[in-house]
N, CA and C of each residue as an Amber inpcrd file, in Angstrom:
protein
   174
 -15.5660000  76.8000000   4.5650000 -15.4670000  78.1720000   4.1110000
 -16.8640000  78.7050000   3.8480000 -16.9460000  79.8330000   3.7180000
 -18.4840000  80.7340000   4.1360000 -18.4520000  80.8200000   2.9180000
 -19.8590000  80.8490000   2.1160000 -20.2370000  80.4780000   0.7430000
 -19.8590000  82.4650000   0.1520000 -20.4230000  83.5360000   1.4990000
 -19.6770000  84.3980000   0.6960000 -19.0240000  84.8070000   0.8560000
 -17.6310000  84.1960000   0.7820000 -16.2500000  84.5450000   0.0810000
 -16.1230000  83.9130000  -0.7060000 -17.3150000  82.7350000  -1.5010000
 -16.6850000  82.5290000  -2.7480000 -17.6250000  83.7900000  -3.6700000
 -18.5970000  84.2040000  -3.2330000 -19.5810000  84.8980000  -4.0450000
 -18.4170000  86.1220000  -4.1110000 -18.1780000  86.7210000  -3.1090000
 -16.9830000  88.0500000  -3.0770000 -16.3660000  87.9330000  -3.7930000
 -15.1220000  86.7630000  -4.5960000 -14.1510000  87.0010000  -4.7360000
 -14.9030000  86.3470000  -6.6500000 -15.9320000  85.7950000  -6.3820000
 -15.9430000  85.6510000  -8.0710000 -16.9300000  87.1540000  -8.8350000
 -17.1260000  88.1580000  -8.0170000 -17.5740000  88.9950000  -8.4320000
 -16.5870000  89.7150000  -8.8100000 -14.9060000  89.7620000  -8.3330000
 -14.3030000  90.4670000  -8.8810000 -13.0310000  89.8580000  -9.6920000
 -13.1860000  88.3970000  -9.6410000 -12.1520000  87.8060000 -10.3740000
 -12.3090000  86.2570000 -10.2680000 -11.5990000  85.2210000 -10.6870000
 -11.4030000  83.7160000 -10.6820000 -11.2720000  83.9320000  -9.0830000
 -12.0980000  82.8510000  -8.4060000 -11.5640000  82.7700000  -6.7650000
 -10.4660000  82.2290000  -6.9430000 -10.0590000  81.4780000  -7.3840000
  -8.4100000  80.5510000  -7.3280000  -7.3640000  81.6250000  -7.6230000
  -7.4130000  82.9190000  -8.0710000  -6.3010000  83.7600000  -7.7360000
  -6.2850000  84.4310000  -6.7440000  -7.1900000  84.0420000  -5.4980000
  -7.1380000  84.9280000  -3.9480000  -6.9050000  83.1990000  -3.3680000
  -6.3630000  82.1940000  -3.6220000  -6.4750000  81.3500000  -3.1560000
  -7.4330000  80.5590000  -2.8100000  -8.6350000  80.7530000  -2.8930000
  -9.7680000  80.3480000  -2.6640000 -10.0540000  79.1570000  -3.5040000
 -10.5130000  77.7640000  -2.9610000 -10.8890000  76.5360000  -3.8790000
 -12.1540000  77.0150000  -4.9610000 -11.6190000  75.8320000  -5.4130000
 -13.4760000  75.9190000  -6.7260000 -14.6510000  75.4590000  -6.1000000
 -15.6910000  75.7020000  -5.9430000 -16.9940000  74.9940000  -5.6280000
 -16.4750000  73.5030000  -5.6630000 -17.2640000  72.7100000  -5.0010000
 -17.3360000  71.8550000  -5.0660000 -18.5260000  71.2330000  -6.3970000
 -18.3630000  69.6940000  -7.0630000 -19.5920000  69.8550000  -7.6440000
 -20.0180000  68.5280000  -7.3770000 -21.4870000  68.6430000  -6.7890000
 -22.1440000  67.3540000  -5.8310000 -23.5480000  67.3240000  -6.8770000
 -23.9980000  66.4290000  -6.7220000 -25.0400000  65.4700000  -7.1070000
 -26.3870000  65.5460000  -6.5430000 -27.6760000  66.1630000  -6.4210000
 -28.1200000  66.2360000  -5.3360000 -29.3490000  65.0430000  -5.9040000
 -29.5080000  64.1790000  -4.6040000 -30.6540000  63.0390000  -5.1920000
 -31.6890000  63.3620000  -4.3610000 -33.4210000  62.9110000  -5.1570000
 -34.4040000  63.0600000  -4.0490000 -34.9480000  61.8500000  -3.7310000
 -35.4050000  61.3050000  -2.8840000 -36.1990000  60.1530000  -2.4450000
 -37.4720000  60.4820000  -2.3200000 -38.2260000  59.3550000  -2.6060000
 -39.3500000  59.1970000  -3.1700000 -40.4720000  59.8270000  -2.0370000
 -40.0210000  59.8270000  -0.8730000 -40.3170000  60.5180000   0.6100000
 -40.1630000  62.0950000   0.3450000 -40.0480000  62.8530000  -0.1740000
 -39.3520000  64.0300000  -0.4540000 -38.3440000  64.6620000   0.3740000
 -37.2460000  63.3850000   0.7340000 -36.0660000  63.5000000   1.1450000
 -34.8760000  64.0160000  -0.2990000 -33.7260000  64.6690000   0.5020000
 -32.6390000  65.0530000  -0.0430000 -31.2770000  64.3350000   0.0010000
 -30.5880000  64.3770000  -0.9040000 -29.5900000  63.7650000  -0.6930000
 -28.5030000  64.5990000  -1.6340000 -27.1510000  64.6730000  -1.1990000
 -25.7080000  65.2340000  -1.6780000 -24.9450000  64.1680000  -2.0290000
 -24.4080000  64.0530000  -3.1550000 -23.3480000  63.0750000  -3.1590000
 -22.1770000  63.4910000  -4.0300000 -21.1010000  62.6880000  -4.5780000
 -20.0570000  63.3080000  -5.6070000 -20.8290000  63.3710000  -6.9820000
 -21.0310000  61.6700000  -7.1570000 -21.5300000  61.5430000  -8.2040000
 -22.7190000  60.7740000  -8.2590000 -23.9470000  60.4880000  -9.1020000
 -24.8630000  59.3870000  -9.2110000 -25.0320000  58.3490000  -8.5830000
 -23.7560000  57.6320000  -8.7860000 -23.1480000  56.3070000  -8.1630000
 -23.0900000  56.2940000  -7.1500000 -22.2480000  57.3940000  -6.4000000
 -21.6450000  57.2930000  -4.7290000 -22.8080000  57.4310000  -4.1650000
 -22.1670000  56.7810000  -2.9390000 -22.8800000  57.1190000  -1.3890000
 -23.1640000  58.6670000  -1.0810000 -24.3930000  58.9420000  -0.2460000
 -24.5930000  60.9380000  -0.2010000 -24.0230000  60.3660000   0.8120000
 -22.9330000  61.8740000   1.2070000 -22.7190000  61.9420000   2.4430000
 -23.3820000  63.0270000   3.4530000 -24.2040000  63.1690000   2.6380000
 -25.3080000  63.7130000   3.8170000 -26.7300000  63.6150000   3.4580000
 -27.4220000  63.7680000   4.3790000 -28.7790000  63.1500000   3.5640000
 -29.9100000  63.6360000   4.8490000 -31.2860000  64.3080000   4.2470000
 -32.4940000  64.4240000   4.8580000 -33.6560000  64.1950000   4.7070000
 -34.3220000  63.5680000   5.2860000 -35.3640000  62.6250000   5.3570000
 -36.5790000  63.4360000   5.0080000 -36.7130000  64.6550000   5.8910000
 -37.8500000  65.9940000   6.0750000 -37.3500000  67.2330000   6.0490000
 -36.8960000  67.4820000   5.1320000 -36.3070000  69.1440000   4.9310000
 -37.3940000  69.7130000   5.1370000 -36.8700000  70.7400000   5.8910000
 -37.7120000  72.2590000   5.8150000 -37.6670000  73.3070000   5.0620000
 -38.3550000  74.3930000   5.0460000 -38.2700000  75.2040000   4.3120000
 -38.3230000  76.6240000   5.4140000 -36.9720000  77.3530000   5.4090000
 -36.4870000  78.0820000   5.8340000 -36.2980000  79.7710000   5.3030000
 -36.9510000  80.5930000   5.9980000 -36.8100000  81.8970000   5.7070000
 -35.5300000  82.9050000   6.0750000 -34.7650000  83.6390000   5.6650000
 -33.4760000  84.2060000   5.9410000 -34.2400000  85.4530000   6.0140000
């Protein structure tokens, strides 16, 4: 799901009354490389992970 329809729908109410889930809430770890990492919690495995992030202009 596209991050804004959760921004849309919490500007005008709880997203969970348009049906919309809650955020997720992830863990983010860094490595000593100034890699990234996502996980559930501390403990778990990231399930995604980057070695050389960039830094990106919109």
């Amino acid at each position: 799901m596209q991050a804004r329809t959760w921004v849309i729908a919490a500007q005008y109410n709880d997203p969970e009354d348009y049906g919309i889930p809650t955020l997720p809430k992830w863990t983010v770890l860094q490595s000593e490389s100034s890699g990234i990492a996502f996980a559930e919690n501390p403990e778990s495995d990231p399930f995604i992970r980057s070695e050389q992030p960039m830094k990106v202009r919109r």
